[in-house]
C-alpha positions as CSV (number, residue, x, y, z in Angstrom):
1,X,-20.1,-34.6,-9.3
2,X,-21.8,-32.3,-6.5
3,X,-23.4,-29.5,-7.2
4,X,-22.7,-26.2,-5.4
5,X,-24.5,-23.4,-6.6
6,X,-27.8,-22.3,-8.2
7,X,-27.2,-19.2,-10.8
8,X,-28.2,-16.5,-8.1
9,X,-25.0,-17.3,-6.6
10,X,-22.0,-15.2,-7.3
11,X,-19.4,-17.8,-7.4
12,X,-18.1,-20.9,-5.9
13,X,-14.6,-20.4,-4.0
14,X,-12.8,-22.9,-2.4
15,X,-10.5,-22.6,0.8
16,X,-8.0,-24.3,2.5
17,X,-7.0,-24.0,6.4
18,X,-10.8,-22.7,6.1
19,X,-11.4,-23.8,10.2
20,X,-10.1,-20.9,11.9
21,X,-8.1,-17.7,11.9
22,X,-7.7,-16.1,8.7
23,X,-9.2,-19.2,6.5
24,X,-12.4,-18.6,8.6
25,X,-12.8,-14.9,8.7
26,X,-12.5,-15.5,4.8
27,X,-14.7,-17.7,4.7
28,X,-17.5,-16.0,6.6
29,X,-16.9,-12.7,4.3
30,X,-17.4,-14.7,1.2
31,X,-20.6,-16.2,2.7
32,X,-22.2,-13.1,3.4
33,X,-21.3,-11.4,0.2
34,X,-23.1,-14.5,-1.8
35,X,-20.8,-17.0,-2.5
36,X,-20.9,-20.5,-2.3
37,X,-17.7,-21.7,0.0
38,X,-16.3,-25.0,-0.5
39,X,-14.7,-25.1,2.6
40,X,-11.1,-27.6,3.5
41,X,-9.5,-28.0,6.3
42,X,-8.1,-31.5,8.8
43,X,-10.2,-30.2,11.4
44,X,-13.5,-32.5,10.9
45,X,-15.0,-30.5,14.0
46,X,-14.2,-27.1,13.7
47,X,-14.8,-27.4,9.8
48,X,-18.7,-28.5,10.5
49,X,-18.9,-26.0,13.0
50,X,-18.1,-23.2,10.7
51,X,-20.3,-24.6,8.2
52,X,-23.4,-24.4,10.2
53,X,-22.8,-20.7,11.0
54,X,-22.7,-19.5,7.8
55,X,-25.0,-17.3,6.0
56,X,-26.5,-19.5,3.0
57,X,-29.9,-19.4,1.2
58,X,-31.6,-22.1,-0.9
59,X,-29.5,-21.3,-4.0
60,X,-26.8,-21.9,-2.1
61,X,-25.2,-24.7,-0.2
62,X,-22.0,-24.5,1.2
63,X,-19.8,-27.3,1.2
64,X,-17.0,-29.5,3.3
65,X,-14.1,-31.7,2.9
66,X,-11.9,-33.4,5.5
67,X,-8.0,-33.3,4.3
68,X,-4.6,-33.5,5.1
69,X,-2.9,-31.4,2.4
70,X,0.2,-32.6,3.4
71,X,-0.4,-36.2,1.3
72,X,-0.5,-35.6,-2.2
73,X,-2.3,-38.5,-3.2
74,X,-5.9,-36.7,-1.3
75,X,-4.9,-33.7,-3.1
76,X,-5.3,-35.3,-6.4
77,X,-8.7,-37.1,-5.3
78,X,-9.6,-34.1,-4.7
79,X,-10.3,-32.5,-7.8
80,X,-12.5,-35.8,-9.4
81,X,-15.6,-34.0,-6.5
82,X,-15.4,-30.6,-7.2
83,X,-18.0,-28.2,-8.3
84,X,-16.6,-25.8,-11.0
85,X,-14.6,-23.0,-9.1
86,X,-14.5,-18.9,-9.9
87,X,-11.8,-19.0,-6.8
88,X,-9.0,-21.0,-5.0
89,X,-7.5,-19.7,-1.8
90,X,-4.7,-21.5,-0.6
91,X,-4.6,-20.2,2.9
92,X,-3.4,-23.3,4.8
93,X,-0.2,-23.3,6.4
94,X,2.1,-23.8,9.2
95,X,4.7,-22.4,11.6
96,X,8.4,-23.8,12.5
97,X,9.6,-23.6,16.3
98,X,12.9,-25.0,14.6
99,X,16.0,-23.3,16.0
100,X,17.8,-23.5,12.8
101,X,16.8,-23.8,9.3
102,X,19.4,-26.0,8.5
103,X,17.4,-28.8,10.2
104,X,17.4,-31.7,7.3
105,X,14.5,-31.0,5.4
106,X,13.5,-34.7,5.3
107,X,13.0,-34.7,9.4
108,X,9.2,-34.4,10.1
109,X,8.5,-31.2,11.0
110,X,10.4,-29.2,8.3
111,X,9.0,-32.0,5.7
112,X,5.5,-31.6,7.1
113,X,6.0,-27.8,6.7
114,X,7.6,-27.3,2.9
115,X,4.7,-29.8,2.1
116,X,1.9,-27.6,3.2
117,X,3.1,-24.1,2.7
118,X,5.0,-24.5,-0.6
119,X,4.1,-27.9,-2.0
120,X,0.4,-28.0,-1.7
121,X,-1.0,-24.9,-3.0
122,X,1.4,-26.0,-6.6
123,X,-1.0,-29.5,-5.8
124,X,-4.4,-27.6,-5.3
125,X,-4.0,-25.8,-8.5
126,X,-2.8,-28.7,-10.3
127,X,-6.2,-31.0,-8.8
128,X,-8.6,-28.2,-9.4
129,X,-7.5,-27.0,-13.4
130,X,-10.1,-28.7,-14.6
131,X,-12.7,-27.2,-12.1
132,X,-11.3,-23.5,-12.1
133,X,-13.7,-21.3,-14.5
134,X,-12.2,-19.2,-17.6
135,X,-10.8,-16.0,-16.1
136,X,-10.5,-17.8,-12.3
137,X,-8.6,-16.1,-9.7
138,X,-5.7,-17.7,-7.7
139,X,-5.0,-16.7,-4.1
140,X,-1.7,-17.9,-2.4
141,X,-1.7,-16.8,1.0
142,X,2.1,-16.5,1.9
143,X,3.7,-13.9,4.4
144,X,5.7,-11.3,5.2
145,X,8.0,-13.6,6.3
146,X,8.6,-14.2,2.6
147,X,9.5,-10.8,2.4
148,X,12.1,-10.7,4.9
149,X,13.9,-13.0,7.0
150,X,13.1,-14.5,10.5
151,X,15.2,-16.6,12.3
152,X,14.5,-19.5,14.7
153,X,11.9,-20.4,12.4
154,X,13.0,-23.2,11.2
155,X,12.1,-23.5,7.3
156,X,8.9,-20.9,7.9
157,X,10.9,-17.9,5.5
158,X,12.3,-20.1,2.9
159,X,8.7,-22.1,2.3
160,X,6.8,-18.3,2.1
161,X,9.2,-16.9,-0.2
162,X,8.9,-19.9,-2.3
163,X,5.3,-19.7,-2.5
164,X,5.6,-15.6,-4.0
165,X,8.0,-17.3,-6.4
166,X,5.5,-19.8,-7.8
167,X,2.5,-17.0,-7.7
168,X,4.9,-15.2,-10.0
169,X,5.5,-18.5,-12.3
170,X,1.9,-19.7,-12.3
171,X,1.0,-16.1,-13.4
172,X,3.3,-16.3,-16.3
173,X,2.5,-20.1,-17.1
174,X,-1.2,-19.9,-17.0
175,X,-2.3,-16.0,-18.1
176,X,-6.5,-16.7,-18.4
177,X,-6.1,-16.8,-14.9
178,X,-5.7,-13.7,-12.1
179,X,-2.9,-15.3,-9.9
180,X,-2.1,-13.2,-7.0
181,X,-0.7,-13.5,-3.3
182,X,-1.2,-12.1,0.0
183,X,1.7,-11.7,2.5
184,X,-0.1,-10.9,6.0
185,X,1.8,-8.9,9.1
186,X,1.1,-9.9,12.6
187,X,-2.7,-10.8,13.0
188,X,-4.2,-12.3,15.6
189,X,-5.1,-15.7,14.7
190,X,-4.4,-19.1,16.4
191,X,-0.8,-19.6,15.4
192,X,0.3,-16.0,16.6
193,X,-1.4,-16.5,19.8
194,X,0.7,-20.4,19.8
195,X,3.6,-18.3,19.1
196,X,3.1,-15.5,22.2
197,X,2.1,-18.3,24.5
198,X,5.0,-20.8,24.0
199,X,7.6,-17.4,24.6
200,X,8.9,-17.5,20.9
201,X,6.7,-14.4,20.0
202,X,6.8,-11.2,22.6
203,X,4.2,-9.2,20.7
204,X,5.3,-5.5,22.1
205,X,8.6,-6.3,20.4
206,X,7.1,-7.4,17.3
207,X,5.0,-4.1,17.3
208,X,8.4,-1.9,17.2
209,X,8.7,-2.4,13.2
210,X,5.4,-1.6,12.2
211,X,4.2,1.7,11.2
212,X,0.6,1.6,12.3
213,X,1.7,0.6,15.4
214,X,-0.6,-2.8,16.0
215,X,-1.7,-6.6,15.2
216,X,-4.2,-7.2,12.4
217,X,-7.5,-8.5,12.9
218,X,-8.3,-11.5,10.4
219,X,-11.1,-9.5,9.1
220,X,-8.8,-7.2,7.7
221,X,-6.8,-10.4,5.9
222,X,-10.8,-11.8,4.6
223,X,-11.0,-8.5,3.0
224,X,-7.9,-8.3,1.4
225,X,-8.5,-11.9,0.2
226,X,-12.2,-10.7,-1.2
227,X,-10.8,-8.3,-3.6
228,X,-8.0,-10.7,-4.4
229,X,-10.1,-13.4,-5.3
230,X,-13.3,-11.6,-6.4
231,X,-12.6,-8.6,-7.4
232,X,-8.4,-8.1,-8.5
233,X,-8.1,-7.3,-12.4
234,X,-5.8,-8.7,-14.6
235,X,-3.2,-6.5,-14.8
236,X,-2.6,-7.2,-10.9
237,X,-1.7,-11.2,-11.8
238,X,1.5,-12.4,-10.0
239,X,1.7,-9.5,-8.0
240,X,1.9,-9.4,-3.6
241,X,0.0,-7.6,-1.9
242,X,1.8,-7.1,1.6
243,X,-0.9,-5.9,4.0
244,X,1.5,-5.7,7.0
245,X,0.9,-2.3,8.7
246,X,3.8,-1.4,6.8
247,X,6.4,-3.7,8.7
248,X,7.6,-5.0,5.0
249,X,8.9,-1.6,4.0
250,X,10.0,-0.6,7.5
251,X,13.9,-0.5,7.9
252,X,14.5,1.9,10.9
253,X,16.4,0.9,14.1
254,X,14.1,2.7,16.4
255,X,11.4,1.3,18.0
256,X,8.1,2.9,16.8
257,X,5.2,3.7,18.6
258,X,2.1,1.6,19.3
259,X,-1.1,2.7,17.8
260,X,-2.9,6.2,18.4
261,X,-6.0,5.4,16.8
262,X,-8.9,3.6,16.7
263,X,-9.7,1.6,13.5
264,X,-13.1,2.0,11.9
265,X,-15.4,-0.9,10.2
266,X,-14.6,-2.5,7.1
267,X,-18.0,-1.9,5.7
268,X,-17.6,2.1,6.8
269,X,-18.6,4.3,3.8
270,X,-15.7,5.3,1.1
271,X,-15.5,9.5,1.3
272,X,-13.5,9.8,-1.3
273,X,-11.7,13.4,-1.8
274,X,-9.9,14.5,-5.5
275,X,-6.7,15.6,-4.0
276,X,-4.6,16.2,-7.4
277,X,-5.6,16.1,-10.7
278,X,-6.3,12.8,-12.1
279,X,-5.6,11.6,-15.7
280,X,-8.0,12.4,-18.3
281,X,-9.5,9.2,-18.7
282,X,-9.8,8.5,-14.9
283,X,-11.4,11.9,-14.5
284,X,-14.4,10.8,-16.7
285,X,-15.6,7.8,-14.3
286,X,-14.7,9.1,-10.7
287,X,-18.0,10.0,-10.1
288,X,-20.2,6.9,-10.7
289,X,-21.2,6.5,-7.2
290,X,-18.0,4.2,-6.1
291,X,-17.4,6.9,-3.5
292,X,-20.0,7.8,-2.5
293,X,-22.5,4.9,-1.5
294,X,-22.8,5.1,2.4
295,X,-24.8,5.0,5.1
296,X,-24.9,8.6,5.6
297,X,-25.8,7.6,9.7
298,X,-22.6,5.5,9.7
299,X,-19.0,6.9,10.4
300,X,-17.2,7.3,7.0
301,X,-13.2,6.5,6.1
302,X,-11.7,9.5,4.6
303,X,-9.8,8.4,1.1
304,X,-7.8,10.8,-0.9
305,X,-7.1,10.2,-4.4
306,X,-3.9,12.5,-6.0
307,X,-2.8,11.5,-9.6
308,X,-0.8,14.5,-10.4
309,X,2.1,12.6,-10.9
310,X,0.6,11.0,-14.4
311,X,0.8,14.5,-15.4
312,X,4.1,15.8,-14.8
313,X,7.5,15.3,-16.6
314,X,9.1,12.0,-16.0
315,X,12.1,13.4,-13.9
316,X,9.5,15.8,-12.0
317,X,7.4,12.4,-10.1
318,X,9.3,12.5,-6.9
319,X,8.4,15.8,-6.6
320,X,4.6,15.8,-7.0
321,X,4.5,12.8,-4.5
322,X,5.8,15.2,-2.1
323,X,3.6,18.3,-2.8
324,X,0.7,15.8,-2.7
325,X,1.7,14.4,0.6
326,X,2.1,17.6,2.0
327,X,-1.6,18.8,1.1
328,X,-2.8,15.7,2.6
329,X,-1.2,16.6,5.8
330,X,-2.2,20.3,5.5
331,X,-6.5,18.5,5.6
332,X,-5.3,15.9,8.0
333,X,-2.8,15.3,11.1
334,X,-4.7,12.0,12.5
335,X,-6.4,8.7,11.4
336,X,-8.1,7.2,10.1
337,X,-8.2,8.3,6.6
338,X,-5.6,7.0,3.2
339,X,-4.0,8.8,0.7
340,X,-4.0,6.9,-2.4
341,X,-1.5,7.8,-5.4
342,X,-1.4,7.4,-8.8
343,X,1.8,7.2,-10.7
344,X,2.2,6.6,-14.5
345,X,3.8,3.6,-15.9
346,X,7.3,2.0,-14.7
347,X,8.9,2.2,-18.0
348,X,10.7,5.4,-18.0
349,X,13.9,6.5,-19.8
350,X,17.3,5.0,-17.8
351,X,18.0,8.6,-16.5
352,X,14.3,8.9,-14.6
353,X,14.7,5.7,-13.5
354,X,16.1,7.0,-10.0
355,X,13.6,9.6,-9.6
356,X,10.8,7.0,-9.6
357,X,12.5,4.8,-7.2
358,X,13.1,7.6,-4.8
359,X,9.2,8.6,-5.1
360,X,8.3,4.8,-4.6
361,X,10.6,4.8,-1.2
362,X,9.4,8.1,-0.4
363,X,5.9,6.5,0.2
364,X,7.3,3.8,2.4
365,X,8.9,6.3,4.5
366,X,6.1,8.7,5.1
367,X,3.9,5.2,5.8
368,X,6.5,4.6,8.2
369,X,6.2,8.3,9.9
370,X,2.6,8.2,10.0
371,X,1.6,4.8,10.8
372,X,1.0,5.5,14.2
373,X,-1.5,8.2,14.2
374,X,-3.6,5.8,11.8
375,X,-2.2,7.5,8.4
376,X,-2.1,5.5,5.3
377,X,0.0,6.1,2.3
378,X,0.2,3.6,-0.8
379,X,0.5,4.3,-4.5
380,X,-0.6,2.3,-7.7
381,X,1.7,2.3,-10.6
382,X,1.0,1.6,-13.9
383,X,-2.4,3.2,-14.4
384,X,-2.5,3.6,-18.0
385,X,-2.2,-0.4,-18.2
386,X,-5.7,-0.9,-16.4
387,X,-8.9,0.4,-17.5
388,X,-10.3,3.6,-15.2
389,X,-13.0,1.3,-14.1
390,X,-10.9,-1.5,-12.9
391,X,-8.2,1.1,-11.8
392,X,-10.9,2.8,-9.8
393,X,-12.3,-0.8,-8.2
394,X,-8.8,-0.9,-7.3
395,X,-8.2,2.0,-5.8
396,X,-11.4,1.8,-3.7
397,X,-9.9,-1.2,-2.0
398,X,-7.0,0.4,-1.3
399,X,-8.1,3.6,0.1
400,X,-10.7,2.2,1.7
401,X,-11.7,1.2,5.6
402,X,-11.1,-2.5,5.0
403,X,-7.4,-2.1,3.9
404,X,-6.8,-0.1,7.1
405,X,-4.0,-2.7,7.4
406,X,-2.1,-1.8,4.3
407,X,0.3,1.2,3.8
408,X,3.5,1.7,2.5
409,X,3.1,-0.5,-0.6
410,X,3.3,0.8,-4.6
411,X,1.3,-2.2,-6.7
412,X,3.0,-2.0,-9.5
413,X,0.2,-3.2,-12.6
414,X,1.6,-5.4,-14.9
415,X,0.9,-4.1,-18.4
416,X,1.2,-7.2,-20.8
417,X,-2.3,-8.6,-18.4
418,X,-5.9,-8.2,-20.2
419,X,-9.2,-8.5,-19.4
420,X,-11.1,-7.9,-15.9
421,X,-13.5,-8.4,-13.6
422,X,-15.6,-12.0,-13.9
């Protein structure tokens, strides 16, 4: 068996579709932050090349492996030359320029596709059980498409939604582990750019339906897949996170806006301001520094934290979402900057059941008014099922400059999970 890292490291992750676009980017943030990358892709070249430019030290030595995860039988003789893993990201995947998706799934293409995006990551996990750590994370990497349909994509929806639906499963089947999945929006990696060239992709068009009002860099989808995979806590196993610009909660007719903004750095200082009240328990650790450690010379991202709504009666939530949107707006009328809610837990009496609803939807519309002048709205619900540590690790992620990609979205925390970070 190889060995990967010394103890200095912080923890072996493995990748797939780790060559380029969003696999890269990944694996490049992972690299710098201390990790040891085992890295998998088909492309022998590209693979190397990425190897060589990554950060590494003499405790740590990143590693590379040549496969087609379309043939199950190298999946499984995978996992006999592993190191012992802290992470799997199952980023690899494929696009469709199928007309129909009733194309016979045993033709090439649509075989070749529903074996990498939906078959294989269920293989990877399957090869690598007996190399994932106690408490491992799981990272599907799906998409919106699973979220919503697209036609003339042959397959490409179906496969994406089936790949949440087994996050979800392997969550329930395997609850030691942190099992989560991450549906991108338009970013500009390879296969977009495949997609704009060959005329089946007209990115102003795509742009009309999403609230911030432009592409994603794949940075933004490596830092989203860092606090997945490094960071996530428990209670967040078999939930998607959608960072989208919002398009996944969008359902206007009109075409919005592009983008009015400029987006900051991911590494940009957390300013964190205490909107609302926060619960009790929260209040006690939201000064520990998670806020506050910048660069004072560097530009900071304004986050605002509200969590008035734990506090009020249970048919009274819609209502403090509003007054705490509104005081947002009455500090700020243009981006960059979040506002970050926190609402109590989802299990309510039948008769309150609407009024949460209507606050949920009420943060994917203001996400959707906003967007464009840079904006962000999400919410976390369920905070009395997560420690105010973990809650707060979190929430910096999500109010942060590198989810500057992600609004619209209530992550709803799953309240039979335990434990936390690794």
């Amino acid at each position: 068996m190889s060995s990967c890292s010394e103890p200095q490291s912080k923890g072996t992750v493995l990748i797939t579709g780790a060559a380029s676009g969003i696999g890269k980017a990944t694996a490049e943030l992972f690299a710098q932050r201390g990790w040891c990358c085992v890295l998998l892709d088909r492309d022998l070249e590209r693979l190397w090349q990425l190897k060589s430019q990554l950060v590494s030290s003499n405790h740590q030595k990143h590693l590379c492996r040549v496969l087609d995860l379309t043939d199950p039988a190298a999946i499984q003789s995978l996992g006999q030359d592993l190191p012992e893993l802290d992470a799997l990201i199952n980023n690899a995947g494929m696009s469709d320029s199928g007309a129909s998706a009733l194309e016979p799934v045993d033709e090439e293409v649509p075989a070749r596709l529903m074996a990498l995006n939906l078959a294989a990551p269920a293989r990877m996990v399957q090869a690598c059980t007996h190399r994932l750590r106690t408490g491992a994370r799981i990272v599907n990497v799906a998409s919106g498409a699973g979220l919503r349909a697209i036609p003339h994509r042959g397959l490409y929806s179906p496969s994406k939604a089936g790949l949440l639906a087994q996050t979800r499963a392997l969550a329930q089947a395997r609850p030691a582990w942190t099992v989560t999945s991450l549906a991108p929006g338009f970013v500009k990696t390879d296969l977009v750019q495949q997609l704009i060239d060959s005329g089946r992709l007209n990115p102003a068009e795509a742009l009309f339906k999403v609230p911030l009002g432009r592409m994603a860099e794949p940075w933004e989808m490596a830092q989203a897949l860092y606090f997945l995979a490094a960071q996530a806590p428990a209670p967040m196993s078999g939930q998607t996170l959608a960072v989208c610009g919002g398009s996944s909660v969008y359902g206007g007719s009109q075409k919005l806006p592009q983008a009015e903004y400029d987006t900051l750095a991911p590494d940009s200082p957390l300013l964190i301001t205490i909107l609302g009240p926060l619960p009790a328990t929260w209040s006690s650790t939201a000064h520990k520094g998670e806020a506050f450690t910048a660069d004072a010379s560097a530009p900071g991202y304004n986050g605002y934290v509200d969590g008035s709504a734990c506090l009020v009666p249970d048919d009274q939530v819609l209502r403090a979402v509003q007054t705490a949107a509104s005081h947002f707006l009455e500090r700020l009328t243009f981006g960059p900057a979040s506002l970050t809610l926190l609402l109590p837990s989802h299990q309510v009496p039948w008769e309150h059941a609407g009024d949460r609803a209507a606050a949920r939807m009420l943060v994917s519309t203001l996400a959707a008014e906003w967007g464009t002048k840079g904006l962000r709205i999400n919410a976390i619900e369920g905070v009395d099922h997560v420690s105010p540590d973990h809650g707060w690790q979190l929430l910096r992620y999500m109010a942060g400059a590198g989810a500057q990609y992600l609004t619209g979205q209530t992550l709803c925390l799953n309240q039979n999970a335990s434990g936390g970070f690794s």
